[in-house]
LUMLO-740274 format. One record per residue: residue number from 1; residue in one letter; chain; x, y, z of N, C-alpha, C in turn. Coordinates in Angstrom, 3 decimals. Layout:
// LUMLO-740274
<NUM,"A","A",<X,Y,Z>,<X,Y,Z>,<X,Y,Z>>
...
***
This chain:
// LUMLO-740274
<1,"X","A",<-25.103,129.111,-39.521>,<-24.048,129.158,-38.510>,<-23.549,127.747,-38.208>>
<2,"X","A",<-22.236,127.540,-38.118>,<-21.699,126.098,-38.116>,<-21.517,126.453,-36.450>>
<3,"X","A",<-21.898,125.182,-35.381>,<-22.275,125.572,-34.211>,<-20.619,124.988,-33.782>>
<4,"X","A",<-19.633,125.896,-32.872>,<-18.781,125.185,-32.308>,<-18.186,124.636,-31.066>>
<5,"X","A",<-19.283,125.661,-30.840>,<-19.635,125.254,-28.783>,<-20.977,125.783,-28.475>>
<6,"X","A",<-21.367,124.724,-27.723>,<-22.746,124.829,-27.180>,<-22.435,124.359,-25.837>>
<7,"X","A",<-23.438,125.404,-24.806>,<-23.271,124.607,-23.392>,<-24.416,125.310,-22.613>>
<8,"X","A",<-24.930,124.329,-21.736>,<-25.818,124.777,-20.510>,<-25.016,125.559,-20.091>>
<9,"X","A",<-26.073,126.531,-19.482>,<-25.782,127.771,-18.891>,<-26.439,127.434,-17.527>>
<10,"X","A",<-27.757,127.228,-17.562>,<-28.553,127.378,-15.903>,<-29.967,127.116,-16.187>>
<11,"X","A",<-30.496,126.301,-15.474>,<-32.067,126.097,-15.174>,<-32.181,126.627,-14.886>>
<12,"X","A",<-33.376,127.978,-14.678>,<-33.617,129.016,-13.755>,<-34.910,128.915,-13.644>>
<13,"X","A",<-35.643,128.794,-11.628>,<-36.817,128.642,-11.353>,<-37.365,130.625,-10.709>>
<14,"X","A",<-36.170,131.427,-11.104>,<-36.604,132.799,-11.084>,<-35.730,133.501,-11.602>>
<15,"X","A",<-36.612,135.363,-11.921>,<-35.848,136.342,-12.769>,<-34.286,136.358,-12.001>>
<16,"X","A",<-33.870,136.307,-11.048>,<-32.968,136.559,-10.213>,<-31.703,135.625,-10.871>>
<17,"X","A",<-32.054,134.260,-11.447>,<-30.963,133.724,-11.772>,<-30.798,133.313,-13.667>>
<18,"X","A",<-31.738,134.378,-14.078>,<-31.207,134.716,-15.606>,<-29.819,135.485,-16.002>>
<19,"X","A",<-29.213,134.652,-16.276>,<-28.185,135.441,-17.284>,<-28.049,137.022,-17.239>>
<20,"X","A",<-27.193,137.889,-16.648>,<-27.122,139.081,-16.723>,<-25.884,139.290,-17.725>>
<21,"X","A",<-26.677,139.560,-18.715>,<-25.850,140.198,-20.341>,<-26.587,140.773,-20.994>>
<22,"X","A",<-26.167,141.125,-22.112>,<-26.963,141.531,-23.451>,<-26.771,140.258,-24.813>>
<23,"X","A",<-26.573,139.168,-24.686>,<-26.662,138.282,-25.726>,<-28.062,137.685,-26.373>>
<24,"X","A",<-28.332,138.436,-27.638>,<-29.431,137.986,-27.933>,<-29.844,136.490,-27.805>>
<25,"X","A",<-31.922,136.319,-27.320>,<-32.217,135.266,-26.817>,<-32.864,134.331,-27.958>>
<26,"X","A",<-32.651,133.442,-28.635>,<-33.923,132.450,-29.147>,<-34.621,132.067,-28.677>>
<27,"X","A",<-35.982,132.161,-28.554>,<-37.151,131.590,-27.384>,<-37.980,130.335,-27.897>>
<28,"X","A",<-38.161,129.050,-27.789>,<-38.407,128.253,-27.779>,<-39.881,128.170,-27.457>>
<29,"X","A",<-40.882,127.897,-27.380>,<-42.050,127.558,-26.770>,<-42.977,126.682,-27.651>>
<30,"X","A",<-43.929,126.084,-26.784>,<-44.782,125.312,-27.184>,<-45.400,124.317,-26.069>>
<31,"X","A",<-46.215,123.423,-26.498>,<-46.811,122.716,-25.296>,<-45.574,121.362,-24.882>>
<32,"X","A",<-45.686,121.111,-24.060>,<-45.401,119.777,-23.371>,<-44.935,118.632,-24.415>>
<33,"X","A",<-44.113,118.013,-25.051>,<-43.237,116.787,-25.509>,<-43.904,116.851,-27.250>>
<34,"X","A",<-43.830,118.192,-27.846>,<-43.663,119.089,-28.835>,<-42.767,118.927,-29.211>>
<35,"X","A",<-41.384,118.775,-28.820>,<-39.955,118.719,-29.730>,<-38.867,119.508,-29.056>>
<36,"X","A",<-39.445,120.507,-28.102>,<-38.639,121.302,-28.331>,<-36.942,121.151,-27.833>>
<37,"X","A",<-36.673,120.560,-27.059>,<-35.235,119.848,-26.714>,<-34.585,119.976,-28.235>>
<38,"X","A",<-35.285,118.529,-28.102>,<-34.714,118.085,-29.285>,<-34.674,118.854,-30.919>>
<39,"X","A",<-35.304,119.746,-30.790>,<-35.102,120.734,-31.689>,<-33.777,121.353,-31.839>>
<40,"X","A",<-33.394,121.573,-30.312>,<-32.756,122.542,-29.780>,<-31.244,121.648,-29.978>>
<41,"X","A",<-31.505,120.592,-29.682>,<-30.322,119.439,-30.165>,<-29.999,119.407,-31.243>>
<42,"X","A",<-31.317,119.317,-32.289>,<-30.861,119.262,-34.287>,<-30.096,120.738,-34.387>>
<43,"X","A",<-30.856,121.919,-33.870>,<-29.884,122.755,-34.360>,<-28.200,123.009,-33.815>>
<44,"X","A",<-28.122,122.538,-32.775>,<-26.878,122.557,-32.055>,<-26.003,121.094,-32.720>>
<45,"X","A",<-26.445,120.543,-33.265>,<-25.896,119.084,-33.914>,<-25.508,118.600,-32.582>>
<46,"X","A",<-26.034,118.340,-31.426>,<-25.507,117.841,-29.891>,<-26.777,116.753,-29.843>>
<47,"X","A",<-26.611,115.783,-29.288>,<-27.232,114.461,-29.227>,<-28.045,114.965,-27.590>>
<48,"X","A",<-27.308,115.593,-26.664>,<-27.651,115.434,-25.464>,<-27.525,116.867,-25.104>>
<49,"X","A",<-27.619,118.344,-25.284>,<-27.514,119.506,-25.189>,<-28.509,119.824,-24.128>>
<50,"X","A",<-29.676,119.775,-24.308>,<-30.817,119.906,-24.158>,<-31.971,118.789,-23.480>>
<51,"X","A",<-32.305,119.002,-22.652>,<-32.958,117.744,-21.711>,<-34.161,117.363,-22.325>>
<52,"X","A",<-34.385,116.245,-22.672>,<-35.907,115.637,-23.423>,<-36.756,114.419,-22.429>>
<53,"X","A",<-37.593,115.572,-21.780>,<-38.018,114.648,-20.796>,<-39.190,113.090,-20.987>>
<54,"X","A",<-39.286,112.153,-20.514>,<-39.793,111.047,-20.930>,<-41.090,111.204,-20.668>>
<55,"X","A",<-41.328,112.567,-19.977>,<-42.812,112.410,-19.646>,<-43.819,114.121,-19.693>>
<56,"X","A",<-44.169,114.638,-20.342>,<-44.678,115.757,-20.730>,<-44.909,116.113,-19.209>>
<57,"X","A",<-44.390,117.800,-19.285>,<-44.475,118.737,-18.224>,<-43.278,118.114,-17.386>>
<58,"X","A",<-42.472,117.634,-17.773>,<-41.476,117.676,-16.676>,<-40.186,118.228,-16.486>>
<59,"X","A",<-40.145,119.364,-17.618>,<-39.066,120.334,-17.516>,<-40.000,121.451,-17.154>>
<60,"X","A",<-39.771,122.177,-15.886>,<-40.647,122.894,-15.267>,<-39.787,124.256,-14.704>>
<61,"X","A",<-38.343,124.316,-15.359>,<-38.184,125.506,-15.656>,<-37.362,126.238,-16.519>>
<62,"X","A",<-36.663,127.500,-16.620>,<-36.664,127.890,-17.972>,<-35.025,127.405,-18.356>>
<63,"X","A",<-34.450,126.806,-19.048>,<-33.316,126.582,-19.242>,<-32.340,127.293,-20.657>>
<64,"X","A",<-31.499,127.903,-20.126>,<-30.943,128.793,-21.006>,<-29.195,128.034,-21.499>>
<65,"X","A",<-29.241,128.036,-22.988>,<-27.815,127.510,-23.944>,<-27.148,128.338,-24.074>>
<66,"X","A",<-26.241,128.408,-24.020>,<-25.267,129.586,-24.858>,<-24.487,128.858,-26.287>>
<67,"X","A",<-24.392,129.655,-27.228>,<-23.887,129.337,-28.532>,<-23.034,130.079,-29.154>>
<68,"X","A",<-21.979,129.463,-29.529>,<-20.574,130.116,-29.895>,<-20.341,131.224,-29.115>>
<69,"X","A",<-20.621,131.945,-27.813>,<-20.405,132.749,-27.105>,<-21.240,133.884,-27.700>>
<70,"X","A",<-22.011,133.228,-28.569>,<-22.883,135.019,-29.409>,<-24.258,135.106,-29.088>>
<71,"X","A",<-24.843,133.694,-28.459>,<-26.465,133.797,-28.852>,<-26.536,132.791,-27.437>>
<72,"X","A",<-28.094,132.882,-27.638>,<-28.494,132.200,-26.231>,<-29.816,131.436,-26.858>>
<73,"X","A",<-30.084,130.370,-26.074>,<-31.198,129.291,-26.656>,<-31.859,129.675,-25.917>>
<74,"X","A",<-33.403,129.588,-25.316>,<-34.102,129.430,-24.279>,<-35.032,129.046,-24.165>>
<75,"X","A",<-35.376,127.804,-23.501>,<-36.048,126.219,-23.560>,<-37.050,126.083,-22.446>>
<76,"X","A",<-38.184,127.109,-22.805>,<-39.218,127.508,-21.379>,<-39.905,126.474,-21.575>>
<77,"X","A",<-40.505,126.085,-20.243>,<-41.623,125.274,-20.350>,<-42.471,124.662,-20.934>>
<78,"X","A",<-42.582,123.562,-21.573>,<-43.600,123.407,-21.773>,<-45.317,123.719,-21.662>>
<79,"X","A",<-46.420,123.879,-22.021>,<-47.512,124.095,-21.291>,<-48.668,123.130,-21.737>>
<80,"X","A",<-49.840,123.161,-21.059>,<-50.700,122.069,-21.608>,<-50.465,120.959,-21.042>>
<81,"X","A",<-49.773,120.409,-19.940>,<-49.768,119.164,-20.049>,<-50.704,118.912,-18.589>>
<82,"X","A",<-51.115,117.347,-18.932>,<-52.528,117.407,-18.179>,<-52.395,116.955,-16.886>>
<83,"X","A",<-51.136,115.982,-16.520>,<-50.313,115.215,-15.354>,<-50.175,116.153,-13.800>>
<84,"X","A",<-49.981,117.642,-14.681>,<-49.281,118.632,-13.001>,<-50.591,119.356,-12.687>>
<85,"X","A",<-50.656,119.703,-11.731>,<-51.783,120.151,-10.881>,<-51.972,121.479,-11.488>>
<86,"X","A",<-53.139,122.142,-11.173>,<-53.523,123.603,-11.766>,<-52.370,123.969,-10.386>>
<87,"X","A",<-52.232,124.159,-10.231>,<-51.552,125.440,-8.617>,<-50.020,124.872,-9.502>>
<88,"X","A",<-49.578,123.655,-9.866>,<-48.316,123.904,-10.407>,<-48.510,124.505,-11.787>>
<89,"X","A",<-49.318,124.132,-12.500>,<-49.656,124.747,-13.763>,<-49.106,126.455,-14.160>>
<90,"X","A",<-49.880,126.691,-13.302>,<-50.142,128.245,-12.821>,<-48.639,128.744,-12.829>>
<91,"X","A",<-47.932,128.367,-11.814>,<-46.402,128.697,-11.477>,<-45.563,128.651,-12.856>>
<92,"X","A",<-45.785,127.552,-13.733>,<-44.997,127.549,-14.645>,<-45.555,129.022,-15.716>>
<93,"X","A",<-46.942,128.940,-15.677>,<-47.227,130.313,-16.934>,<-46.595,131.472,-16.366>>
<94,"X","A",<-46.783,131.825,-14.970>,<-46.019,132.924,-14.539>,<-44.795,132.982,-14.737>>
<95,"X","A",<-43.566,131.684,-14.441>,<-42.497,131.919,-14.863>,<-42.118,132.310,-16.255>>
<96,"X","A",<-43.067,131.947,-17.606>,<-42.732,132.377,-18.349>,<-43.285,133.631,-18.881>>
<97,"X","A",<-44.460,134.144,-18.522>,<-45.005,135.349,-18.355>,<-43.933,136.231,-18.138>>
<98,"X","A",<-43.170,136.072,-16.787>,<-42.231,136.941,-16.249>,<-41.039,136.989,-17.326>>
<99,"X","A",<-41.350,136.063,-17.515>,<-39.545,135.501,-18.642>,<-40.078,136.882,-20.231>>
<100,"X","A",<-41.217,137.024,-20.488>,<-41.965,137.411,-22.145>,<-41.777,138.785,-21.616>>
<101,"X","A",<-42.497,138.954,-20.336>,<-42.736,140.527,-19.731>,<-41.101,141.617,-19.380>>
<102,"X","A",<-40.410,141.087,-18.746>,<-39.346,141.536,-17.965>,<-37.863,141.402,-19.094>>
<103,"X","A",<-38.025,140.308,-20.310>,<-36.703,139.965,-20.629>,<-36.730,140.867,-21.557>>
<104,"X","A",<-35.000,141.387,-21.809>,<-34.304,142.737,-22.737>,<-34.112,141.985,-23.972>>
<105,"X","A",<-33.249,140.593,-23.887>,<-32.621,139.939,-24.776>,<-33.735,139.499,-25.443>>
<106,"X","A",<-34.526,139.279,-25.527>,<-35.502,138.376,-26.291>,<-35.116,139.011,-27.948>>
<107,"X","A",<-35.152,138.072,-28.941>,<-34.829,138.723,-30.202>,<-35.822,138.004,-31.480>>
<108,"X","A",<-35.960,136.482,-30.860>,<-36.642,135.820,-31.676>,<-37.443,134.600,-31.184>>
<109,"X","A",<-38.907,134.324,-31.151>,<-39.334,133.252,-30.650>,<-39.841,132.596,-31.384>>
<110,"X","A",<-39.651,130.835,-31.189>,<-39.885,129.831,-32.161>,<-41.139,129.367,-31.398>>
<111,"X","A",<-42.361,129.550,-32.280>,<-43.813,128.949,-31.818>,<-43.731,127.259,-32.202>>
<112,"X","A",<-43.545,126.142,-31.523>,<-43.798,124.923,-32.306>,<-45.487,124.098,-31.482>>
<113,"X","A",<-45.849,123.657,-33.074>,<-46.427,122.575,-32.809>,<-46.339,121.754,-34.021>>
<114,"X","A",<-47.069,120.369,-33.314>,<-46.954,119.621,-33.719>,<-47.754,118.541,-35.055>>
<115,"X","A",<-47.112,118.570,-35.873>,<-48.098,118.265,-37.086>,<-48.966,116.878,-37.115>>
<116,"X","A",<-49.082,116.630,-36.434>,<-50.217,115.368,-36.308>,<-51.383,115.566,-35.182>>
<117,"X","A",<-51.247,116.848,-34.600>,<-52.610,117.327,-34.041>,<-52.737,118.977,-34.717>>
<118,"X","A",<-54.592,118.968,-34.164>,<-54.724,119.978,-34.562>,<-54.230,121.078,-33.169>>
<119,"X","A",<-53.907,122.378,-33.456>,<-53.850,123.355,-32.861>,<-54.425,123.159,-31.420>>
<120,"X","A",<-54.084,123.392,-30.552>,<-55.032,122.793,-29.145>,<-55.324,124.957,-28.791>>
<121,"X","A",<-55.931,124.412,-27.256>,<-56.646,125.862,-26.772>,<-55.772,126.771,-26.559>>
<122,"X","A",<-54.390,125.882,-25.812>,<-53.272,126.658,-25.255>,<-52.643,127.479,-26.218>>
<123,"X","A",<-52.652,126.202,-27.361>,<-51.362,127.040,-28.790>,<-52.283,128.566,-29.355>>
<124,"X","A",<-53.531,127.927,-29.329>,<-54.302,129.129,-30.006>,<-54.166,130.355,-28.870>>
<125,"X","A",<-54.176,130.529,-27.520>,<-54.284,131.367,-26.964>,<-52.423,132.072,-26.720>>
<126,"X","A",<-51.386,131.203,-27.111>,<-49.849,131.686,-27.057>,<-50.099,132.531,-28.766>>
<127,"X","A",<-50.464,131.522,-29.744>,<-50.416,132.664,-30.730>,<-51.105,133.500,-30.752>>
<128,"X","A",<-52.456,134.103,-30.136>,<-52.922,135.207,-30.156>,<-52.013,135.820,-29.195>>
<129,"X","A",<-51.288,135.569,-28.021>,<-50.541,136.520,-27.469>,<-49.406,137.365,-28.012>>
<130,"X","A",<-48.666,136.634,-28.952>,<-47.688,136.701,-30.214>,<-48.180,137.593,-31.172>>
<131,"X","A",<-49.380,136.999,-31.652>,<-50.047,138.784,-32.041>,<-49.720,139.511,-32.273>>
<132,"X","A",<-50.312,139.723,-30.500>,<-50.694,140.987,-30.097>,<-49.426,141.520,-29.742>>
<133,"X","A",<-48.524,140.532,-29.265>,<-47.120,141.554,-28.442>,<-46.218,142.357,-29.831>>
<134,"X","A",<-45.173,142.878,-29.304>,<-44.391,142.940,-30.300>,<-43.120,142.238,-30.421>>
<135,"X","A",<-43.463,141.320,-30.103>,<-41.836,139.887,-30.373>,<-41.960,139.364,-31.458>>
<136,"X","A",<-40.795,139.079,-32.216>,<-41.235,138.932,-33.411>,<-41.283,137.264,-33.362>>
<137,"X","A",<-41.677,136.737,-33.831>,<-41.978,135.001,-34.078>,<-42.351,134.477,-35.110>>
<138,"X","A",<-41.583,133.279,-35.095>,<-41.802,132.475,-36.216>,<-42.587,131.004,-36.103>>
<139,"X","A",<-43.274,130.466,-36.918>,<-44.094,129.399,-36.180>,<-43.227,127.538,-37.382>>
<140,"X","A",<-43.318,126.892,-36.304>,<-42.575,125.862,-36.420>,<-43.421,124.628,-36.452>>
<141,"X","A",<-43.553,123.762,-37.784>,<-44.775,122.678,-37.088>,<-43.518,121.374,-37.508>>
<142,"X","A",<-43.276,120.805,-36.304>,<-42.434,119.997,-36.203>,<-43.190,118.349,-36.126>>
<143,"X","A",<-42.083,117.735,-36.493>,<-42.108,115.688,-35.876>,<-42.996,115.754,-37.228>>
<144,"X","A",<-42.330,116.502,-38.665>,<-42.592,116.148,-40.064>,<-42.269,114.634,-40.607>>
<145,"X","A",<-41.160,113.731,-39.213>,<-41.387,112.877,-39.628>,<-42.473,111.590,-39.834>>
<146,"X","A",<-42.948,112.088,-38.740>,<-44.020,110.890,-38.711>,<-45.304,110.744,-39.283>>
<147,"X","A",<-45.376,111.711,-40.504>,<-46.397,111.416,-41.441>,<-45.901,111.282,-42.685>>
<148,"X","A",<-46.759,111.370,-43.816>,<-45.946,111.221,-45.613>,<-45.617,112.727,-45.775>>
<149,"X","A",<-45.146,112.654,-46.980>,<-45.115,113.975,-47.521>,<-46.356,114.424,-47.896>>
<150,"X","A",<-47.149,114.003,-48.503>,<-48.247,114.508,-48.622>,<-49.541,114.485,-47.477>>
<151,"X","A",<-49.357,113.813,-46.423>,<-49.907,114.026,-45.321>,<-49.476,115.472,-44.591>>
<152,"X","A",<-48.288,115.751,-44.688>,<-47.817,116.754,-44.204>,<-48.253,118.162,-44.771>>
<153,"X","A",<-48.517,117.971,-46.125>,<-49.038,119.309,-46.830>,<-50.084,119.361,-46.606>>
<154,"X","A",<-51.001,117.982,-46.372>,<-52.671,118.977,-45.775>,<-52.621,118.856,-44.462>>
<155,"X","A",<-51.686,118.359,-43.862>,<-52.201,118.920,-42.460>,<-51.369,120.179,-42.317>>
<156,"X","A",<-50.668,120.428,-42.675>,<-49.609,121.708,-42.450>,<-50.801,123.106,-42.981>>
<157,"X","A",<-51.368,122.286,-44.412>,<-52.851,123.451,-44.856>,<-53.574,123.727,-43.633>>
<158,"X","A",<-54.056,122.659,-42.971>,<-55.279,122.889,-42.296>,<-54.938,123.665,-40.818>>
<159,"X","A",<-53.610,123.488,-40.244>,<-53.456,123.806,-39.570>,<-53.267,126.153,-39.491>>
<160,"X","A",<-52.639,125.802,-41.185>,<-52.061,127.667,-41.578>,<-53.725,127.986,-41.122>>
<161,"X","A",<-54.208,127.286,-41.750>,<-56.088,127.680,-41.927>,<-56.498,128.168,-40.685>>
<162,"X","A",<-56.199,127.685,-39.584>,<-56.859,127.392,-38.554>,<-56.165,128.556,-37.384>>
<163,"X","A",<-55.464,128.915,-37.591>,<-54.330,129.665,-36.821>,<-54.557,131.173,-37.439>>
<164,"X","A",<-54.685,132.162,-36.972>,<-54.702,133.821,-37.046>,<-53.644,134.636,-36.984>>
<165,"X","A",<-52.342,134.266,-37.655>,<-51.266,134.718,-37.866>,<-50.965,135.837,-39.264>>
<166,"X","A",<-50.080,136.882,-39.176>,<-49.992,137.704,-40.375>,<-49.284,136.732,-41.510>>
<167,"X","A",<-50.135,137.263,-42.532>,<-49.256,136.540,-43.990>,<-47.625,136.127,-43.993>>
<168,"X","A",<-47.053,136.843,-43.102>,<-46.077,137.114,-43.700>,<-44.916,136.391,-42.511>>
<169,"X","A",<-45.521,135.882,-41.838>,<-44.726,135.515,-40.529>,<-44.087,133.801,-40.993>>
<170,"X","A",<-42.984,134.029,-40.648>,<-42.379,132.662,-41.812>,<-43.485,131.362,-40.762>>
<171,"X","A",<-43.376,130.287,-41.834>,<-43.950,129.025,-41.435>,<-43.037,127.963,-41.939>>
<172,"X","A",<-42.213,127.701,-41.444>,<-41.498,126.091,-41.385>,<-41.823,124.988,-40.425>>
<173,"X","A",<-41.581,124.086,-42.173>,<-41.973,122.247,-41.566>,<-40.325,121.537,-41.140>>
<174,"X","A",<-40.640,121.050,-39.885>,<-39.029,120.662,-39.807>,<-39.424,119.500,-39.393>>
<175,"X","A",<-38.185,118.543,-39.014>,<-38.140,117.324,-38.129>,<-36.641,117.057,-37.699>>
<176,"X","A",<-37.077,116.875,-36.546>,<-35.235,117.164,-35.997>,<-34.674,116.045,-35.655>>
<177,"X","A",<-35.462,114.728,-35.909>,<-34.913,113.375,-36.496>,<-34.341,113.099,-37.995>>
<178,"X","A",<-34.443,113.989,-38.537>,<-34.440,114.169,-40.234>,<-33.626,115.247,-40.546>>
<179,"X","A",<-33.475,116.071,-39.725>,<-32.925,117.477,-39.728>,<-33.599,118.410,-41.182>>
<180,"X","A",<-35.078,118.320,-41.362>,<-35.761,118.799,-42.082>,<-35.788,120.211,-41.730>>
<181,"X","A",<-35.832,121.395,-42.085>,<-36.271,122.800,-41.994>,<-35.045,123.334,-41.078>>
<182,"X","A",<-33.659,123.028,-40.490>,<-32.710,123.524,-39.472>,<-31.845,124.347,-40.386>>
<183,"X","A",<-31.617,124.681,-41.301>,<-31.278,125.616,-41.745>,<-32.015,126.786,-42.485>>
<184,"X","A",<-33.181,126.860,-42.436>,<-34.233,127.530,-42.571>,<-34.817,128.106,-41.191>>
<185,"X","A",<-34.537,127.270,-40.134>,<-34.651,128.115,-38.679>,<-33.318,129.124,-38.635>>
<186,"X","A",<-32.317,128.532,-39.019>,<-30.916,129.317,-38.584>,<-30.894,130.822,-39.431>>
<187,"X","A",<-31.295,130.531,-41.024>,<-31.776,131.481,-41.220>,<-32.602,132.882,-40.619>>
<188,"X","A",<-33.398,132.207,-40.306>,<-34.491,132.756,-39.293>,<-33.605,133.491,-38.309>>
<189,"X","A",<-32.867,133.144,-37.625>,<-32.125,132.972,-36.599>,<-31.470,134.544,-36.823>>
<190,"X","A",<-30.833,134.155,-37.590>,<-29.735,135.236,-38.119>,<-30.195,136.330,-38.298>>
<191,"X","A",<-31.297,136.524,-38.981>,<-32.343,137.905,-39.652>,<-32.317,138.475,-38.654>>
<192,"X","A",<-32.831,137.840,-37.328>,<-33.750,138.243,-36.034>,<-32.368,138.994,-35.384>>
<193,"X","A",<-31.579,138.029,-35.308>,<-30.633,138.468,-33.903>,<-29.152,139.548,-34.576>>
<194,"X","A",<-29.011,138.826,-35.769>,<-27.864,139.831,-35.740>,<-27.458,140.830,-37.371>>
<195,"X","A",<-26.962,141.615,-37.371>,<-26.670,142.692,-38.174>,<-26.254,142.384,-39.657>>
<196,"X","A",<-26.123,142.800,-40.538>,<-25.699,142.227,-41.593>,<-24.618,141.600,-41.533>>
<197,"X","A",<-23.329,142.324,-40.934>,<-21.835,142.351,-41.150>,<-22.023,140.831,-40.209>>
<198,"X","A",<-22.533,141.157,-39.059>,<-22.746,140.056,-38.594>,<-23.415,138.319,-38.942>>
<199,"X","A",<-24.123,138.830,-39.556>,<-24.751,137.334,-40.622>,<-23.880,136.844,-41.431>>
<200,"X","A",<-22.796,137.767,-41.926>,<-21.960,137.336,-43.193>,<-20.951,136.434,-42.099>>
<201,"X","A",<-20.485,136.924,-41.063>,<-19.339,136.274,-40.141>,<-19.679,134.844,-39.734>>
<202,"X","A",<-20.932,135.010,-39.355>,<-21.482,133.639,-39.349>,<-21.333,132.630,-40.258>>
<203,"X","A",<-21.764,132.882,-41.316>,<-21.877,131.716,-42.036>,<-20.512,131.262,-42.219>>
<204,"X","A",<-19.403,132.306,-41.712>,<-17.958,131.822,-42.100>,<-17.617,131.128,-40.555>>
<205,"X","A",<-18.153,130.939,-39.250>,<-17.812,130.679,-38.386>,<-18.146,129.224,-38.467>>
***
């Protein structure tokens, strides 16, 4: 999809001020200064779309994009980060709890971590939730730039290793300084959210 407008829609610190539509959602998640902004920037080709905070846990609520008027980004929380108090901690899993539990639009969620650590407690306990639910997801191990190429293939090994995901659930290496794997998400993208006739329009938009 060639992106031709992208725009904030709304921070939202409850269900009350989500978006009332039916535009399928992309769901974003992962821990705390993971990428995900800036992910959200490589695929939008926007330098500044998406807020990239300087200090892990400090986007603390769920922020929703709209794209070409067809699709919606959605840039939940971070989690894991060690700076905010358990009692704020807490508030943020519920908001997105509520966001996984309650939302219609959900169509596709992007699991990222990050390829220069291993898997932490949190990621392991979001992908067993992924699982188990029925959302479909794809897992993302991003910031491919900052190792070799061949650093990247065994840690990218050790990490598939380590993680309890079905065979078949795509796994892309990206870097959204490099714009490595963003058309292989969009791909992704497309399968999830929209119809055939619809995928073909895209690629012409």
């Amino acid at each position: 999809m060639i992106v031709k407008d992208a725009k904030f829609v709304i921070s939202a610190a409850r269900p009350e001020q989500w978006p009332e539509d039916d535009l399928p959602e992309v769901v974003f998640s992962g821990k705390s200064n993971v990428g995900k902004s800036s992910l959200i920037n490589a695929l939008c080709n926007r330098k500044n779309l998406a807020y990239s905070g300087s200090s892990p846990g400090k986007t603390r609520l769920i922020n929703f994009y709209e794209i070409n008027d067809c699709i919606r980004m959605v840039d939940l929380p971070g989690y894991g980060f060690s700076k905010a108090s358990k009692q704020v901690s807490s508030v943020y899993s519920k908001l997105a709890e509520q966001y996984f539990k309650k939302r219609k639009n959900i169509r596709l969620i992007i699991q990222i971590l990050d390829i220069r650590h291993e898997p932490t407690e949190d990621d392991m306990q979001m992908i067993d939730f992924l699982n188990n639910s029925e959302l479909p997801f794809i897992l993302v191990i991003n910031k491919c730039d900052k190792l070799s190429k061949t650093q990247c293939i065994t840690k990218a090994g050790k990490i598939a290793n380590m993680l309890k995901i079905h065979p078949d659930t795509p796994f892309i290496l990206t870097s959204s300084l490099k714009k490595r794997g963003i058309d292989e998400i969009w791909h992704a993208i497309d399968f999830y959210c929209f119809d055939e006739t619809e995928q073909s329009e895209n690629l012409n938009k």
